[in-house]
mmCIF file of the N, C-alpha and C atoms, coordinates in Angstrom:
data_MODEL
# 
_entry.id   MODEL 
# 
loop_
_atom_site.group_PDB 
_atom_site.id 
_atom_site.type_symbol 
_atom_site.label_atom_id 
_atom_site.label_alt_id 
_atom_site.label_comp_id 
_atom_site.label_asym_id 
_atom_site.label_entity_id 
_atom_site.label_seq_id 
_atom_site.pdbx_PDB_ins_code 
_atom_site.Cartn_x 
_atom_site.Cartn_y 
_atom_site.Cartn_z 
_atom_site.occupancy 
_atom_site.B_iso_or_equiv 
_atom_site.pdbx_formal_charge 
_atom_site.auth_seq_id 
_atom_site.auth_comp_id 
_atom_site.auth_asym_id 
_atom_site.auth_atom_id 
_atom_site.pdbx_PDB_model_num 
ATOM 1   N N  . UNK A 1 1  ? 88.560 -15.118 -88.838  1.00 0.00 ? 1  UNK A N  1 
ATOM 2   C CA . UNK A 1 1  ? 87.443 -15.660 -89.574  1.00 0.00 ? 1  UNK A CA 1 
ATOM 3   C C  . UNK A 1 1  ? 86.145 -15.157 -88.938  1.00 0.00 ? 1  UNK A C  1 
ATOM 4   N N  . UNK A 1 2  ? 85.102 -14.799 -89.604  1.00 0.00 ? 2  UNK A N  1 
ATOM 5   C CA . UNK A 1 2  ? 83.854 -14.169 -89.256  1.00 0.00 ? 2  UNK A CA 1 
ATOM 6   C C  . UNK A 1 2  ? 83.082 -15.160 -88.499  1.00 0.00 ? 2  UNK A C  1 
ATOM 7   N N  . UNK A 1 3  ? 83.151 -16.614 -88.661  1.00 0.00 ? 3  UNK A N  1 
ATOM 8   C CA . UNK A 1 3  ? 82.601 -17.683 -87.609  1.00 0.00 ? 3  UNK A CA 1 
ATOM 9   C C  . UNK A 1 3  ? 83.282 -17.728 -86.838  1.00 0.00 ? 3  UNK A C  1 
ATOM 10  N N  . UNK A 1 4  ? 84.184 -17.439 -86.521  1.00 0.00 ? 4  UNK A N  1 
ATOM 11  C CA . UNK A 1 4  ? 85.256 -17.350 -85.060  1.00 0.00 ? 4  UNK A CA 1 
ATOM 12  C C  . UNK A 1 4  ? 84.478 -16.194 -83.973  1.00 0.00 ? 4  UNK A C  1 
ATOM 13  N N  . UNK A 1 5  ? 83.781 -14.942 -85.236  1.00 0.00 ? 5  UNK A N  1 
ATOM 14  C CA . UNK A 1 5  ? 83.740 -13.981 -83.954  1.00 0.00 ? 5  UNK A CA 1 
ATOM 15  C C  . UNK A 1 5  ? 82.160 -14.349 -83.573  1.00 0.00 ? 5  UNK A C  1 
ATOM 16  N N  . UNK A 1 6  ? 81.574 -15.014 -84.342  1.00 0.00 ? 6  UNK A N  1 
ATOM 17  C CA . UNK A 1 6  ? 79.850 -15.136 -84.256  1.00 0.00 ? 6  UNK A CA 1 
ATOM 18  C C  . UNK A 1 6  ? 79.863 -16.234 -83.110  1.00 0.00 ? 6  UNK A C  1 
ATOM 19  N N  . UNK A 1 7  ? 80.705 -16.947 -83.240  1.00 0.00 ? 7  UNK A N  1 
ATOM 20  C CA . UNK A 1 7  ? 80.617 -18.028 -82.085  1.00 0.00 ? 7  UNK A CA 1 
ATOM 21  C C  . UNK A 1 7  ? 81.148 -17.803 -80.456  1.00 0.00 ? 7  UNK A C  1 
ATOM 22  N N  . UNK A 1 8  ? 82.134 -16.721 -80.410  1.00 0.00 ? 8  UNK A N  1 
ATOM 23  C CA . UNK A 1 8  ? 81.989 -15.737 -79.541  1.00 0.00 ? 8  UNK A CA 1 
ATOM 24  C C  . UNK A 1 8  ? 80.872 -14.767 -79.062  1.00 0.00 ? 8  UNK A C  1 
ATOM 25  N N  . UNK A 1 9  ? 79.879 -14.502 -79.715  1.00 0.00 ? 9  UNK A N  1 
ATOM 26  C CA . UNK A 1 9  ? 78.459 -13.651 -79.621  1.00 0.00 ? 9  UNK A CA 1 
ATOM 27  C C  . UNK A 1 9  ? 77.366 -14.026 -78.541  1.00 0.00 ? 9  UNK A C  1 
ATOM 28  N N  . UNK A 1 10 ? 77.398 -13.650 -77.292  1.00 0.00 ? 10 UNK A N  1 
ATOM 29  C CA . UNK A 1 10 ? 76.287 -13.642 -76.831  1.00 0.00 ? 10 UNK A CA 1 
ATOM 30  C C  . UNK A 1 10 ? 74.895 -13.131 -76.578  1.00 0.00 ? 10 UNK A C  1 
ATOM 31  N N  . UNK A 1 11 ? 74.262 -13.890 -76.560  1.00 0.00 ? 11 UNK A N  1 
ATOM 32  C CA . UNK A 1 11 ? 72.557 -13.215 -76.722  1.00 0.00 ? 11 UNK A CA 1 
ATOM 33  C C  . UNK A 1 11 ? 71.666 -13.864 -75.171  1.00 0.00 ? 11 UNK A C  1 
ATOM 34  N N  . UNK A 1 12 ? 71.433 -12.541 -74.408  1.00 0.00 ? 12 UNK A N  1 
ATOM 35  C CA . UNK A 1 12 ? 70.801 -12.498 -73.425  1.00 0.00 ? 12 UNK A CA 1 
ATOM 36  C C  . UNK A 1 12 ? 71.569 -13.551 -72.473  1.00 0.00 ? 12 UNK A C  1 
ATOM 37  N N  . UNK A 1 13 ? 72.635 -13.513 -72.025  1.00 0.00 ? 13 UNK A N  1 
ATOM 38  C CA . UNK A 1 13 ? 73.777 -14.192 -71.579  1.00 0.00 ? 13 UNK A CA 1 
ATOM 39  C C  . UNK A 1 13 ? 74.230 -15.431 -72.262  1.00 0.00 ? 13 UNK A C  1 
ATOM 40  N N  . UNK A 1 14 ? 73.474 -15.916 -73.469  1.00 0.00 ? 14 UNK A N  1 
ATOM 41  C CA . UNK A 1 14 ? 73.980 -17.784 -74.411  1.00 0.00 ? 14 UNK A CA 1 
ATOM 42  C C  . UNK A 1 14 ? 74.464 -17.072 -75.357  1.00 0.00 ? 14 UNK A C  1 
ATOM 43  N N  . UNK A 1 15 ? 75.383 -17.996 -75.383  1.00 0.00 ? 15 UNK A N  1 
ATOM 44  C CA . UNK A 1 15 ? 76.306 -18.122 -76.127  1.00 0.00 ? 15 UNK A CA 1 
ATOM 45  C C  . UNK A 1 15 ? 75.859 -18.410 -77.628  1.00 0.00 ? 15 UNK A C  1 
ATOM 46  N N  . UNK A 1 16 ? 76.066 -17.799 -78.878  1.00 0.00 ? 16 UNK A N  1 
ATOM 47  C CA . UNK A 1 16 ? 75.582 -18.797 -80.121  1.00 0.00 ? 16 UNK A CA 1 
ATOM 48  C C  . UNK A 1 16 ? 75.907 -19.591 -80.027  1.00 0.00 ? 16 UNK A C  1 
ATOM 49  N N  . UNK A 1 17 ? 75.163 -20.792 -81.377  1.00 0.00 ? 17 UNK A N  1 
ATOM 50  C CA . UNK A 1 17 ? 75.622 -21.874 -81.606  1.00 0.00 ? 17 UNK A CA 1 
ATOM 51  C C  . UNK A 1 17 ? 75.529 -21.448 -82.944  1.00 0.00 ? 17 UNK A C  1 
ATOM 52  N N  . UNK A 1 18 ? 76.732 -22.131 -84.181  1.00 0.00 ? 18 UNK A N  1 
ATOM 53  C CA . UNK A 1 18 ? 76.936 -21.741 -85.521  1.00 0.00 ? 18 UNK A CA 1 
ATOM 54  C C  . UNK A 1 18 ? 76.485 -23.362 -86.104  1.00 0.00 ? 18 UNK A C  1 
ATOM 55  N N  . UNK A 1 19 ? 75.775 -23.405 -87.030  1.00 0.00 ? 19 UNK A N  1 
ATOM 56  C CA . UNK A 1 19 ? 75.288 -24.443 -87.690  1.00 0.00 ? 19 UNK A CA 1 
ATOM 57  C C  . UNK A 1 19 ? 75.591 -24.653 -89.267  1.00 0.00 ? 19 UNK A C  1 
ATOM 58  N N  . UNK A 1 20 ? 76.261 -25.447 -89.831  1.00 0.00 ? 20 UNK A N  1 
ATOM 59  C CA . UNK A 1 20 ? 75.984 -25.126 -91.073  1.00 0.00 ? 20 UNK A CA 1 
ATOM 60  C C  . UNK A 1 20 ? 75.241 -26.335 -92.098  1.00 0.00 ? 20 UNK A C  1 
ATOM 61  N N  . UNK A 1 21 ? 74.653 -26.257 -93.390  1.00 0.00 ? 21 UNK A N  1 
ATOM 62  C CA . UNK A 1 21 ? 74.088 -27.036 -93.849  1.00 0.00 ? 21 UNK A CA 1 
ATOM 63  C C  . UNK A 1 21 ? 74.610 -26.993 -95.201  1.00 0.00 ? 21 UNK A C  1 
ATOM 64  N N  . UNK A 1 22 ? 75.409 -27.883 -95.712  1.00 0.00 ? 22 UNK A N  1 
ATOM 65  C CA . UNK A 1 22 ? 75.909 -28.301 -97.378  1.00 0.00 ? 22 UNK A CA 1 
ATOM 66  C C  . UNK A 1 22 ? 74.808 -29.166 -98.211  1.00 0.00 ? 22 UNK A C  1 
ATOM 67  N N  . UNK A 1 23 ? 74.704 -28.434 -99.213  1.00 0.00 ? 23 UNK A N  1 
ATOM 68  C CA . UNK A 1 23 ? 74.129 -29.007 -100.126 1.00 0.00 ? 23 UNK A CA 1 
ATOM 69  C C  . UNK A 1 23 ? 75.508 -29.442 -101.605 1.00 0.00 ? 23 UNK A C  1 
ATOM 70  N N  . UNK A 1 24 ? 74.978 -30.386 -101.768 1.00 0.00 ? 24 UNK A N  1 
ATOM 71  C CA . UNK A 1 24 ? 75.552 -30.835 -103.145 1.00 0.00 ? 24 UNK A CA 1 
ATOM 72  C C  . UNK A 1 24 ? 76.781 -31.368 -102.565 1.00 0.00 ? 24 UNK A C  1 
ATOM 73  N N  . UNK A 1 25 ? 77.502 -31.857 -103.577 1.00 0.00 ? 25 UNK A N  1 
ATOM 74  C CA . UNK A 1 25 ? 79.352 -32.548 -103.854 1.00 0.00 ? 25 UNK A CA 1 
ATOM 75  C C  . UNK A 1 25 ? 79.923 -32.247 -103.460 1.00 0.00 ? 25 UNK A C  1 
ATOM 76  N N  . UNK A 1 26 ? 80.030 -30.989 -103.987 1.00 0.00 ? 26 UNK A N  1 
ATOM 77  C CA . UNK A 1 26 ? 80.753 -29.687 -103.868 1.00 0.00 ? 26 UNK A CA 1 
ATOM 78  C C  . UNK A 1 26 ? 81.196 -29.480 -102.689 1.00 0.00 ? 26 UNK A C  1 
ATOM 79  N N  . UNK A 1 27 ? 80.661 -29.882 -102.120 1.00 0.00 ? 27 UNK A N  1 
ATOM 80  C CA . UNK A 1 27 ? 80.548 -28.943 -100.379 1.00 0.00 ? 27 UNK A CA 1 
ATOM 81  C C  . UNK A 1 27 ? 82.388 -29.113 -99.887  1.00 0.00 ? 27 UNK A C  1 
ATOM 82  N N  . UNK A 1 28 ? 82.768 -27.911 -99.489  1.00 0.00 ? 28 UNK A N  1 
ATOM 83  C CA . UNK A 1 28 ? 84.149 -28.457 -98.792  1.00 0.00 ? 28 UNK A CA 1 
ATOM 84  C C  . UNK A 1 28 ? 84.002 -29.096 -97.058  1.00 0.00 ? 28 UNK A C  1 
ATOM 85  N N  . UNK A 1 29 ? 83.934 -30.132 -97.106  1.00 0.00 ? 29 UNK A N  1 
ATOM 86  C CA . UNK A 1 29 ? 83.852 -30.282 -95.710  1.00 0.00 ? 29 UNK A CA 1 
ATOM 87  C C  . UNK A 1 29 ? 84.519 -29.843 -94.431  1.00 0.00 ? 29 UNK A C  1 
ATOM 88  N N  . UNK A 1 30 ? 86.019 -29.493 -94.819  1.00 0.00 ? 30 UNK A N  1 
ATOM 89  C CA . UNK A 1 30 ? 86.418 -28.730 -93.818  1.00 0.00 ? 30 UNK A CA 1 
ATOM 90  C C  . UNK A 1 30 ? 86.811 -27.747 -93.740  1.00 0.00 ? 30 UNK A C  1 
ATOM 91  N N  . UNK A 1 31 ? 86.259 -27.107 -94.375  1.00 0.00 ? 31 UNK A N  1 
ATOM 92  C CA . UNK A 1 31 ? 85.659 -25.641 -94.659  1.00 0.00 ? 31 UNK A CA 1 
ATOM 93  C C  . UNK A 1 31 ? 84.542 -25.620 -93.778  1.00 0.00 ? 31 UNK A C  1 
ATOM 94  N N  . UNK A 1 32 ? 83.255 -26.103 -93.771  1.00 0.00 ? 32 UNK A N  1 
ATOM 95  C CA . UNK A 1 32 ? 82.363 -26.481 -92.971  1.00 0.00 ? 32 UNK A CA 1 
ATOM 96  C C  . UNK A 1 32 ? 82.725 -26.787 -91.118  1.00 0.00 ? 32 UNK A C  1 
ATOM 97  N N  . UNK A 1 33 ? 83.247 -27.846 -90.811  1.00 0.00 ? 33 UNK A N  1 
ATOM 98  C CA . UNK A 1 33 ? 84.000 -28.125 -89.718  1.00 0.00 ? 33 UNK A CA 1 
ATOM 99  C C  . UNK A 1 33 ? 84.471 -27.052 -89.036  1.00 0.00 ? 33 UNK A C  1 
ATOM 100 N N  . UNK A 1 34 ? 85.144 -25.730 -89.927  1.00 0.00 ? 34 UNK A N  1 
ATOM 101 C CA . UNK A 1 34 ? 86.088 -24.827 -88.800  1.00 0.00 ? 34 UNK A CA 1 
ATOM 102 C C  . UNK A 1 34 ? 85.069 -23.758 -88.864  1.00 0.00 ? 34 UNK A C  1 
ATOM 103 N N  . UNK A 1 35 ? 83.910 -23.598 -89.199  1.00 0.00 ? 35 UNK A N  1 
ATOM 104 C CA . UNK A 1 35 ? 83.219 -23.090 -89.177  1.00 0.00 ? 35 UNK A CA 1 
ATOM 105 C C  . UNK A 1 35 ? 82.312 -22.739 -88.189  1.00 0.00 ? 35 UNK A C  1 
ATOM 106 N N  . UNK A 1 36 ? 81.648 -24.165 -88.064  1.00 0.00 ? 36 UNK A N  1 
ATOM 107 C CA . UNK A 1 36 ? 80.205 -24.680 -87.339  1.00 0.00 ? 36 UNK A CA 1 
ATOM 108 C C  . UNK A 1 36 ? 80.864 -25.080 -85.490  1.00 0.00 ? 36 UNK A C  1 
ATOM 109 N N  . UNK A 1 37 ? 80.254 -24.600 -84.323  1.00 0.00 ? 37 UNK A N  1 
ATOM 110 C CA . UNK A 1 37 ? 80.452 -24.492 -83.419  1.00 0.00 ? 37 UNK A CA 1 
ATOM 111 C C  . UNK A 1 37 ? 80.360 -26.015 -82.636  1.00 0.00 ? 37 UNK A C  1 
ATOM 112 N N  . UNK A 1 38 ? 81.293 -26.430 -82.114  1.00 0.00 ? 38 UNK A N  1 
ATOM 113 C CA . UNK A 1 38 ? 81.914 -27.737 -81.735  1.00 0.00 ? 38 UNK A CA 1 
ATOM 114 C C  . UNK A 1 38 ? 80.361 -28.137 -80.713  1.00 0.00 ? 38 UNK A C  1 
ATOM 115 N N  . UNK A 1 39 ? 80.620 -29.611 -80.953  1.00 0.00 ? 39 UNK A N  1 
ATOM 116 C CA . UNK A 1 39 ? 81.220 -30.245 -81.956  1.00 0.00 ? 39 UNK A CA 1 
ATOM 117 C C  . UNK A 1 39 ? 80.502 -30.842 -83.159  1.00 0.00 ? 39 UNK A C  1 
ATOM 118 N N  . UNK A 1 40 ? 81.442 -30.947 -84.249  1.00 0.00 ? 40 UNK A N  1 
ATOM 119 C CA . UNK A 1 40 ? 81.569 -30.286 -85.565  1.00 0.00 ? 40 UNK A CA 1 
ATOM 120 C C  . UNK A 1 40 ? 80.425 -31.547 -86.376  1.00 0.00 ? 40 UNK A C  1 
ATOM 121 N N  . UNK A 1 41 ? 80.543 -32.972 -85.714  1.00 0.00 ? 41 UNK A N  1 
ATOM 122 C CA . UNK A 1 41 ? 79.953 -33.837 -86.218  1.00 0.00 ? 41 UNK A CA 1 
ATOM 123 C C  . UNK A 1 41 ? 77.911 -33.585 -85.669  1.00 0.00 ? 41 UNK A C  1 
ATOM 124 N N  . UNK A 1 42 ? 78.039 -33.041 -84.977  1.00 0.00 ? 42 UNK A N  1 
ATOM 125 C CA . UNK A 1 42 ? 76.478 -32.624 -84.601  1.00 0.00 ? 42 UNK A CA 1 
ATOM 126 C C  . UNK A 1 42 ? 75.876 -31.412 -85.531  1.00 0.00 ? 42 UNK A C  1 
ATOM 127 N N  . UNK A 1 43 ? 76.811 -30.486 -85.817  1.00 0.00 ? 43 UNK A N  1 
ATOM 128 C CA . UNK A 1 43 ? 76.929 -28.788 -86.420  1.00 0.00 ? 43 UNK A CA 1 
ATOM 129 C C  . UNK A 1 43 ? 76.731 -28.797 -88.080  1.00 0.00 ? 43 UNK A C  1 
ATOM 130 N N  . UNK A 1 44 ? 77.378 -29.931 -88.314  1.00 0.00 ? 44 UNK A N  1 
ATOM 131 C CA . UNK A 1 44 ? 77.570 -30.110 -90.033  1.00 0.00 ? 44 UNK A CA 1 
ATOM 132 C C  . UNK A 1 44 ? 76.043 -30.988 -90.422  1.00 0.00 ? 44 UNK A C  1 
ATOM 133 N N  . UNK A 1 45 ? 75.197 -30.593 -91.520  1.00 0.00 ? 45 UNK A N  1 
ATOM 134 C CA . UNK A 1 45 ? 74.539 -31.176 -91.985  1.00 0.00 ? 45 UNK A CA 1 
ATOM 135 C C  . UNK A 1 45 ? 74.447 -31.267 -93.197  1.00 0.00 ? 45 UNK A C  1 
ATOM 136 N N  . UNK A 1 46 ? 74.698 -32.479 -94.185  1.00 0.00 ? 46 UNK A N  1 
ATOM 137 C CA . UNK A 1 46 ? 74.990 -32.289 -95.476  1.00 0.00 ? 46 UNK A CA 1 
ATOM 138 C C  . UNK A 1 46 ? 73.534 -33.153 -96.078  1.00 0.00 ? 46 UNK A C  1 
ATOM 139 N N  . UNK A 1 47 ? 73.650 -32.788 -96.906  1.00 0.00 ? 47 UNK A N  1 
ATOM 140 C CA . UNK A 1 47 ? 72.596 -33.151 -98.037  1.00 0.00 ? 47 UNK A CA 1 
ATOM 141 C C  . UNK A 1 47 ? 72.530 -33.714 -99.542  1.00 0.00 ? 47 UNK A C  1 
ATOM 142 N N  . UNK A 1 48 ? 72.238 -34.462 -100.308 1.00 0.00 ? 48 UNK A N  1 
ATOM 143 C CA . UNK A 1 48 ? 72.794 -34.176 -101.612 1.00 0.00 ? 48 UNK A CA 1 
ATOM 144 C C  . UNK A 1 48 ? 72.341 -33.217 -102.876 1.00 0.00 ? 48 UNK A C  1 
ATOM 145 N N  . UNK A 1 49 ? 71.446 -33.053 -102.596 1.00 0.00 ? 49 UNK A N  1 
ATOM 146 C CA . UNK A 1 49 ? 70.797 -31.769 -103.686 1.00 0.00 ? 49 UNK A CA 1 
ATOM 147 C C  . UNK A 1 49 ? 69.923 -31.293 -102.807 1.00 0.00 ? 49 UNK A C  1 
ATOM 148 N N  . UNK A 1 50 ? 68.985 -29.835 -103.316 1.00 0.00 ? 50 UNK A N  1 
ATOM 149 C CA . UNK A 1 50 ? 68.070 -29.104 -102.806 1.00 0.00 ? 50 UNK A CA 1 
ATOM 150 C C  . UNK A 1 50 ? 66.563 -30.286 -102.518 1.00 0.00 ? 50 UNK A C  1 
ATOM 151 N N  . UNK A 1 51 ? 66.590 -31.277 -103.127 1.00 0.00 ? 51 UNK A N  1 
ATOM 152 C CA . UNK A 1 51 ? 65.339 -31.745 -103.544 1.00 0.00 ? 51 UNK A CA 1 
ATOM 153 C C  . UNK A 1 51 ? 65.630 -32.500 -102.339 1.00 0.00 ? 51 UNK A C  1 
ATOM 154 N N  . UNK A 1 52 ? 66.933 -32.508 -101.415 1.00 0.00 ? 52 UNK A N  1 
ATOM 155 C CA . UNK A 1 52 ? 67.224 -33.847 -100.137 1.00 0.00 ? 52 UNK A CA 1 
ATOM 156 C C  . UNK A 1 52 ? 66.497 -32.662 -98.784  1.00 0.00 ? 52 UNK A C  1 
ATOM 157 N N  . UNK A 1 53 ? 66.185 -31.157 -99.117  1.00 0.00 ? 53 UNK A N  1 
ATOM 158 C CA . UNK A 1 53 ? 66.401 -29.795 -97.786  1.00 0.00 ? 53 UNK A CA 1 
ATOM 159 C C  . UNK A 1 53 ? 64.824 -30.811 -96.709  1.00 0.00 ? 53 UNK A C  1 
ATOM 160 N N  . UNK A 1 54 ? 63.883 -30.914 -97.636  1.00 0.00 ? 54 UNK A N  1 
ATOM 161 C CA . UNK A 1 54 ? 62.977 -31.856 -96.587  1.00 0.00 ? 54 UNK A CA 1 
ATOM 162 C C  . UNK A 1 54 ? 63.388 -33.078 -95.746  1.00 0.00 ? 54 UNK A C  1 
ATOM 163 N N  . UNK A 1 55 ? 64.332 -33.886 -96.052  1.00 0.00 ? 55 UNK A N  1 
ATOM 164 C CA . UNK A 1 55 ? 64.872 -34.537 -95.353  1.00 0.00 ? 55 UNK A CA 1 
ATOM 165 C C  . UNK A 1 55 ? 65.756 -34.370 -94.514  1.00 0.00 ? 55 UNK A C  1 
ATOM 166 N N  . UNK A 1 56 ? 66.240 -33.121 -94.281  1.00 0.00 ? 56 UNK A N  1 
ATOM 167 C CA . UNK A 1 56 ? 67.738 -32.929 -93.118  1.00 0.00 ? 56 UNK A CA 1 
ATOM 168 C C  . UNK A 1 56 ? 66.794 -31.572 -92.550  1.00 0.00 ? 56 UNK A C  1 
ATOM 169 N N  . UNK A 1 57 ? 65.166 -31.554 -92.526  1.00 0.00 ? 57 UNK A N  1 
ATOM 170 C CA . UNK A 1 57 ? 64.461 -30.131 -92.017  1.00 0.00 ? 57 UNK A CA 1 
ATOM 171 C C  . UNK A 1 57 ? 64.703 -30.820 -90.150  1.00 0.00 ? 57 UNK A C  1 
ATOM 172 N N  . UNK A 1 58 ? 64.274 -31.881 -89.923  1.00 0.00 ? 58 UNK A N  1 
ATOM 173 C CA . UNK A 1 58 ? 64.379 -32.214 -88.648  1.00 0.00 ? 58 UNK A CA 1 
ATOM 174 C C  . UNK A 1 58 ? 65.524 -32.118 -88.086  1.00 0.00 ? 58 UNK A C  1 
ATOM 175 N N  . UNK A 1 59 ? 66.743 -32.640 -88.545  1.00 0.00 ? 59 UNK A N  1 
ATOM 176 C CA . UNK A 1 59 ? 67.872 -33.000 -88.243  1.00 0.00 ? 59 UNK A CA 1 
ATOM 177 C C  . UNK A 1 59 ? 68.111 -31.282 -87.870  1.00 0.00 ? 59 UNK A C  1 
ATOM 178 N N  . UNK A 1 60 ? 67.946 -30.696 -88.536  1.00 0.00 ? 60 UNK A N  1 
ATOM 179 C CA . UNK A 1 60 ? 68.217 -29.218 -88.620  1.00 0.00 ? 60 UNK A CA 1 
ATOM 180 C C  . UNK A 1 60 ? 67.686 -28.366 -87.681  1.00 0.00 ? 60 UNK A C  1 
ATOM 181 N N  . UNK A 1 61 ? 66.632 -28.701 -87.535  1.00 0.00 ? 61 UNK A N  1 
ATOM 182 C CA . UNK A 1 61 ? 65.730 -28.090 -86.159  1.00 0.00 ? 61 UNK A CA 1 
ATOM 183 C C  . UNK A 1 61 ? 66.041 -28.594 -84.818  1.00 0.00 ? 61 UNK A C  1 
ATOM 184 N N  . UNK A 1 62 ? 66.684 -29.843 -84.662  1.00 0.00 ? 62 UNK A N  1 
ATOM 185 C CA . UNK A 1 62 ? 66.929 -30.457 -83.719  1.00 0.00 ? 62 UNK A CA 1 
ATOM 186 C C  . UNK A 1 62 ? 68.572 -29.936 -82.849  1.00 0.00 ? 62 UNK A C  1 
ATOM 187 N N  . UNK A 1 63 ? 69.167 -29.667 -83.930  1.00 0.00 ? 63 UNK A N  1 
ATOM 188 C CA . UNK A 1 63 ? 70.343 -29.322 -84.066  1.00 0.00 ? 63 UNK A CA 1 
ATOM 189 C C  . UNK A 1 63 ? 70.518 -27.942 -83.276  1.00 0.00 ? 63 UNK A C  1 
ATOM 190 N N  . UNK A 1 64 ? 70.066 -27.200 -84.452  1.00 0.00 ? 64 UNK A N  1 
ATOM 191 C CA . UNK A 1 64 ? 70.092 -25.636 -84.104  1.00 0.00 ? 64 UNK A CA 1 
ATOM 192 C C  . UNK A 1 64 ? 69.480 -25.469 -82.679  1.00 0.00 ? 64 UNK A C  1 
ATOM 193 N N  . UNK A 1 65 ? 68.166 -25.769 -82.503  1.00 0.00 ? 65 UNK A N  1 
ATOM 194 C CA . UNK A 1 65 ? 68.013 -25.536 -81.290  1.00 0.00 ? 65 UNK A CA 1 
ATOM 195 C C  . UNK A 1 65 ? 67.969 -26.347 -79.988  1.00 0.00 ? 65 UNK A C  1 
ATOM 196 N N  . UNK A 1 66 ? 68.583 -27.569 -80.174  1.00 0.00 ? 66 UNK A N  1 
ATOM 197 C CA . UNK A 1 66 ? 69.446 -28.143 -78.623  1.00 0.00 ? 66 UNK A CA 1 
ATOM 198 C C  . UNK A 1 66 ? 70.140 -27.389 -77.957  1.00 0.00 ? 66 UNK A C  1 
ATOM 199 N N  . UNK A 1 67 ? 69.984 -27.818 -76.964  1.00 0.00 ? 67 UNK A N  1 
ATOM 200 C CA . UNK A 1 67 ? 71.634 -27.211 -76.366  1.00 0.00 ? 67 UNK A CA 1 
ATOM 201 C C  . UNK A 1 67 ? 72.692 -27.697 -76.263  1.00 0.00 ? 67 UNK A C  1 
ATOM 202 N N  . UNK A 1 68 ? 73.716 -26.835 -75.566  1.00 0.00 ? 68 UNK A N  1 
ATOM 203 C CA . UNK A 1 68 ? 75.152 -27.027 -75.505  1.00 0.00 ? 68 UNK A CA 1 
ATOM 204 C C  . UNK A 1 68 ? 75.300 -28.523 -74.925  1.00 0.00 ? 68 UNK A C  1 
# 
């Protein structure tokens, strides 16, 4: 899987971190989960429509760039 090798990827000795963000119903959640770089309940950010992306902007920024 292509998130398997990105989460292996280091940049300037760190390690990525893989994040992902669902919008809508739809979303497969664990599809998402084997995706997003552990652990999975911090990594996953869901939403319910585009009109929710201002409300999960923090959660999202907070996320992505914490650390390990």
């Amino acid at each position: 899987m292509e998130a398997d090798k990105l989460k292996k990827v280091t940049v300037g000795g760190i390690r990525t971190k893989v994040v992902a963000l669902g919008i809508g119903s739809g979303v497969n959640g664990d599809e998402l989960n084997n995706m997003v770089s552990a652990p999975q309940a911090k990594n996953v950010i869901l939403v319910q429509d585009f009109s929710s992306l201002p409300d999960a902007e923090d959660q999202l920024r907070k996320t992505s760039c914490s650390g390990w």
